[in-house]
Every structure is written in structure tokens, then in C-alpha cells.
N, CA, C and O of each residue as an XYZ file, in Angstrom:
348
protein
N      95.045     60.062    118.858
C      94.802     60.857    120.044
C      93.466     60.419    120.638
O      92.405     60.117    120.092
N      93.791     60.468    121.770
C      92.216     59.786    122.571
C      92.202     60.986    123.538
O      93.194     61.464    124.088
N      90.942     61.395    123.659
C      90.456     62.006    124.882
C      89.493     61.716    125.434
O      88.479     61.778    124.738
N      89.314     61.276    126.884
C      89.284     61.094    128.297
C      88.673     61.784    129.016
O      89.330     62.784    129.307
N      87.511     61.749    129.563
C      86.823     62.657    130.577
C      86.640     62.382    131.953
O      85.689     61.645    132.210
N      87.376     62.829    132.978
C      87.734     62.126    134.393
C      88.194     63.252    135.186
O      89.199     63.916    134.936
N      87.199     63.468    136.399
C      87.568     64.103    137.312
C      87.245     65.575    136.965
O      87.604     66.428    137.776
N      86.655     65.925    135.935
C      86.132     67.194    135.637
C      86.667     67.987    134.588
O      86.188     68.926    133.954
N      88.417     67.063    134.515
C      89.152     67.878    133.712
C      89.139     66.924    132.714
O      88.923     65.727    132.897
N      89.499     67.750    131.083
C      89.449     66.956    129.907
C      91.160     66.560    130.055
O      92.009     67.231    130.641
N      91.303     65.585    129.512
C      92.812     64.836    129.539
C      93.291     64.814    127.889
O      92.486     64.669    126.969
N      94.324     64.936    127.764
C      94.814     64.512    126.003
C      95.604     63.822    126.446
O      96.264     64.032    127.464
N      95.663     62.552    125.474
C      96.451     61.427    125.717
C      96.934     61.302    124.054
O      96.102     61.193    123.153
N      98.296     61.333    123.835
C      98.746     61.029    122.495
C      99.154     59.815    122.729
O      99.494     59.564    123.885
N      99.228     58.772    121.732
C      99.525     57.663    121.778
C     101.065     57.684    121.160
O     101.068     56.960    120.165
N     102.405     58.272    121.405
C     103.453     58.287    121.528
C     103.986     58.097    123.345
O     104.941     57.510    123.854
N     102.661     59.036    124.021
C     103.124     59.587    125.365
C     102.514     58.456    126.172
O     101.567     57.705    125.939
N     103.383     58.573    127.230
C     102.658     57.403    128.293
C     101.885     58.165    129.068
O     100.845     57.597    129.401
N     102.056     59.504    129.571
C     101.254     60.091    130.212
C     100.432     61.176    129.834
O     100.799     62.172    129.211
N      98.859     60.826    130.409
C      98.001     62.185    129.336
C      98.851     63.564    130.044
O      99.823     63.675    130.791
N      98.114     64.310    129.513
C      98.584     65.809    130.066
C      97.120     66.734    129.721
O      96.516     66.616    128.655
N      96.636     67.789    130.989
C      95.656     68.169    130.660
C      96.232     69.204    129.175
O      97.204     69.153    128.421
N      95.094     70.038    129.304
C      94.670     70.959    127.976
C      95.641     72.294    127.962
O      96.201     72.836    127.009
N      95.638     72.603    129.273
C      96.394     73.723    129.947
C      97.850     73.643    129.652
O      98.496     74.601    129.227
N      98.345     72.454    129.896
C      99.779     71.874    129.886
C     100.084     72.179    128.231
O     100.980     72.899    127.790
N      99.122     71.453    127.493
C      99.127     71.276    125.985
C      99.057     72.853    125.384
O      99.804     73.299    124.513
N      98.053     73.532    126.016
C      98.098     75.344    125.440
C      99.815     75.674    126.147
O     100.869     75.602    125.515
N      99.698     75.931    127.178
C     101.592     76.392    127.448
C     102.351     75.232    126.559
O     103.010     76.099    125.987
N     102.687     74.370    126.128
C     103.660     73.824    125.204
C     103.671     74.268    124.024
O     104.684     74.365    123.332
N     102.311     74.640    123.625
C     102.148     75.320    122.072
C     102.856     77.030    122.327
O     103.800     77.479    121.676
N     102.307     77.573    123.142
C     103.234     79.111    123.439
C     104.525     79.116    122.867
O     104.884     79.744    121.871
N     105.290     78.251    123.688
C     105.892     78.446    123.644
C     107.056     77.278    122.696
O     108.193     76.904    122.982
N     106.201     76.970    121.553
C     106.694     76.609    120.262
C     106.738     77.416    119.519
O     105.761     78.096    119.204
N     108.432     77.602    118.830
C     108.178     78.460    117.820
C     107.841     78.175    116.647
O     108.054     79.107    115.872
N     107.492     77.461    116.282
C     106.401     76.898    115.138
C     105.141     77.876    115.283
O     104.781     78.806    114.561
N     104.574     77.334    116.503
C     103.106     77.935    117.321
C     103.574     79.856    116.912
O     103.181     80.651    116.058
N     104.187     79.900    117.605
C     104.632     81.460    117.099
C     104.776     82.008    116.115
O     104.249     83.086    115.840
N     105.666     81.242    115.255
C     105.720     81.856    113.901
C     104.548     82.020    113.106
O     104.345     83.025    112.425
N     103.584     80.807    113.202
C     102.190     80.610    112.518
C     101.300     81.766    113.258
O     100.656     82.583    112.600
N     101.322     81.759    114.694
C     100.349     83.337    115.438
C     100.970     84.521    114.651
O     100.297     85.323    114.003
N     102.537     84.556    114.789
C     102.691     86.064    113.879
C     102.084     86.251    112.556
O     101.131     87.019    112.423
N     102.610     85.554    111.504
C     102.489     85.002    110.461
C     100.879     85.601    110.160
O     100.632     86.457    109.310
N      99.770     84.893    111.128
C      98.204     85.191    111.081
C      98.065     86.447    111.509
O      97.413     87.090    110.686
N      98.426     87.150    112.536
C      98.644     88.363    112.777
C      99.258     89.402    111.611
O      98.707     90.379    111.103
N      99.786     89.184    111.514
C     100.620     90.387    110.689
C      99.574     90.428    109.175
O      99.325     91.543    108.716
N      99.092     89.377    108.575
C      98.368     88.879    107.687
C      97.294     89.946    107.483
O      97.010     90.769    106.612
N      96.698     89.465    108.993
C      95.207     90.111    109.301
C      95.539     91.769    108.906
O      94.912     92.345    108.017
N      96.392     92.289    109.541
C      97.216     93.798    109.821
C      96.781     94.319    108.490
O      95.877     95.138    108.326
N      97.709     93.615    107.294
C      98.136     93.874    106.425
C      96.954     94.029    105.305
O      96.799     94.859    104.409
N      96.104     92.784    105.756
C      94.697     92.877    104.910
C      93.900     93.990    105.430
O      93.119     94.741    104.845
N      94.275     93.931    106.691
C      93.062     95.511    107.180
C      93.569     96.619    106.486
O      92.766     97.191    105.749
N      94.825     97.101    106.553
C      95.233     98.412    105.839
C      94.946     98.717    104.152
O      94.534     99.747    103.618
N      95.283     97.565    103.625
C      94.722     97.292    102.371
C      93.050     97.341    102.116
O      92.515     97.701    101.067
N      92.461     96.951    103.171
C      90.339     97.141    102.811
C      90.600     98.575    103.451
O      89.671     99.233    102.985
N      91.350     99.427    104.261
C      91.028    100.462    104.685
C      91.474    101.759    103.596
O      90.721    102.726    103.484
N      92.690    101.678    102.861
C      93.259    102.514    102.143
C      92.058    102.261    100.810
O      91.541    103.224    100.244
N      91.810    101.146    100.528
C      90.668    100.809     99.475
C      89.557    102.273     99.431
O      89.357    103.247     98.705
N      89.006    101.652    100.768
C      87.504    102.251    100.884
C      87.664    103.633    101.114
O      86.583    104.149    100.827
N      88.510    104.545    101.507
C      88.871    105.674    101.804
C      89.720    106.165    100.293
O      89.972    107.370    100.273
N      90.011    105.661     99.505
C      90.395    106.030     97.712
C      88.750    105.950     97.266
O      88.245    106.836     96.576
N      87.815    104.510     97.860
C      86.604    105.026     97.195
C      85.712    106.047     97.296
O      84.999    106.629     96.479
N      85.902    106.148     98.509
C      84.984    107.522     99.586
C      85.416    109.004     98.748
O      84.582    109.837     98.394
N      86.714    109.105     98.553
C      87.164    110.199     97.993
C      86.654    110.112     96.533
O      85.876    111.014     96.220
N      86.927    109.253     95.643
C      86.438    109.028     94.470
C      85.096    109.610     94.165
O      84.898    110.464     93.301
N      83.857    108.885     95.233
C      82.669    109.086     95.194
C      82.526    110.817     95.417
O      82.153    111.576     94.522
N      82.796    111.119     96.395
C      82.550    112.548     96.823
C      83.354    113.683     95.403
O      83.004    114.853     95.251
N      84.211    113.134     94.705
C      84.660    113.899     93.562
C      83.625    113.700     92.635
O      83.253    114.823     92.297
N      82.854    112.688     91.950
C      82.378    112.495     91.186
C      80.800    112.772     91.497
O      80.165    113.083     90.489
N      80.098    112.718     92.642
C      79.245    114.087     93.428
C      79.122    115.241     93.562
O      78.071    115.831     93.813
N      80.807    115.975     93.320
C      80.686    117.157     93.266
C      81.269    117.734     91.617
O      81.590    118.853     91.214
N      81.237    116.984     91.248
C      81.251    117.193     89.642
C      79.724    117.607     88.862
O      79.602    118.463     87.986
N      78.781    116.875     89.354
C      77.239    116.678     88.922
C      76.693    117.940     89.048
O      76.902    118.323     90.199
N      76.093    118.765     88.407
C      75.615    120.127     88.509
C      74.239    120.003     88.580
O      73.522    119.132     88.086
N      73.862    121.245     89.440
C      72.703    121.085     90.424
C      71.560    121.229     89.631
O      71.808    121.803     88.571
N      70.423    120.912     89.780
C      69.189    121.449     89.136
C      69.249    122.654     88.514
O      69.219    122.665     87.284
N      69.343    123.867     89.239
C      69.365    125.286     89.222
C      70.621    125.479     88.055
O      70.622    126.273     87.114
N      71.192    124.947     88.257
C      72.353    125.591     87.357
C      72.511    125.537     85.962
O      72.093    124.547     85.361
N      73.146    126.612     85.262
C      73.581    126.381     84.009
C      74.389    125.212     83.481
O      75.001    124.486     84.265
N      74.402    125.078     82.598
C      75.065    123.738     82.131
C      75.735    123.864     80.783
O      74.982    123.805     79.811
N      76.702    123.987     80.619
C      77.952    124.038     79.766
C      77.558    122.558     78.487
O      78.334    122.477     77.535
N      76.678    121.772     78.548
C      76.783    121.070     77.845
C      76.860    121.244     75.806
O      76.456    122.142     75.069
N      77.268    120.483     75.636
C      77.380    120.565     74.449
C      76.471    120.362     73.278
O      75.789    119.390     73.602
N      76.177    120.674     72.345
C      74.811    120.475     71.445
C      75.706    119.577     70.142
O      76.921    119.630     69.947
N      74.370    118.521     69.123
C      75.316    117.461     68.797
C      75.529    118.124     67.629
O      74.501    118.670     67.227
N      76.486    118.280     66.932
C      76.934    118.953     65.791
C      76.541    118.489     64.192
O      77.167    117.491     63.835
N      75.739    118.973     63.321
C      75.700    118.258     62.378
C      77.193    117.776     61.772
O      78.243    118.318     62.120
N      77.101    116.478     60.641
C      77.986    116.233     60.155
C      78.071    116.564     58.566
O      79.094    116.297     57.934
């Protein structure tokens, strides 16, 4: 692949093709490949799937934390603890 700078616009020239074709031409041919598509869904749905997964994560940890915060007994308070038992 050679590219070409002429006239303002960038050119792609594959060396199969006799004629370059700008960049524009080359983005609409990829659209509307379904290759191009399947790989955009494919990355899409990916991304989706990883977000719900870091989101359900951190919101099991959030809850976690705030249980194990409100477990901890306050300064003031009595404390149920246990004394160590001889053996």
C-alpha cells in the first residue's frame, strides 16, 4: 500500500487496484463490510459486557464494605466479646 499526498486529499493506492481511492471511499467500503461489522459488533457488545461485569463487581463490593462497617461496634458501646478460656 502506498500513500500519496496530492491536492490536499490523502489518496490510498493498493497495489492490486489501478485506481487510488480517497480515505472516505475506503471508510464507506469498510461500513459496509460485513466482516467490518461483525468485528464493530463483536467490540461493542464486548465492551457492554465487560462494563456490566466491573459494574455488578463494584456494587457486590460497595455492599460488602458497608456490611462489614456496620458490623464494627462503636467506641461507646458494649462489646459482647469473648474472654480466652483457660485450658
Amino acid at each position: 500500500m502506498v500513500r500519496r499526498k496530492d491536492k490536499s486529499k490523502i489518496r490510498v493506492h493498493f497495489a492490486e487496484e489501478d485506481e487510488p481511492r480517497t480515505m472516505s471511499s475506503w471508510l464507506q467500503q469498510q461500513a459496509s463490510s460485513r466482516s467490518a461489522q461483525l468485528a464493530a459488533t463483536a467490540l461493542l457488545s464486548g465492551a457492554a459486557v465487560a462494563g456490566a461485569i466491573f459494574g455488578i463487581q463494584a456494587l457486590w463490593r460497595q455492599v460488602a464494605v458497608e456490611d462489614l462497617k456496620a458490623s464494627i461496634p462503636g467506641i461507646d458501646e458494649d462489646q459482647s466479646a469473648n474472654g480466652v478460656r483457660p485450658f
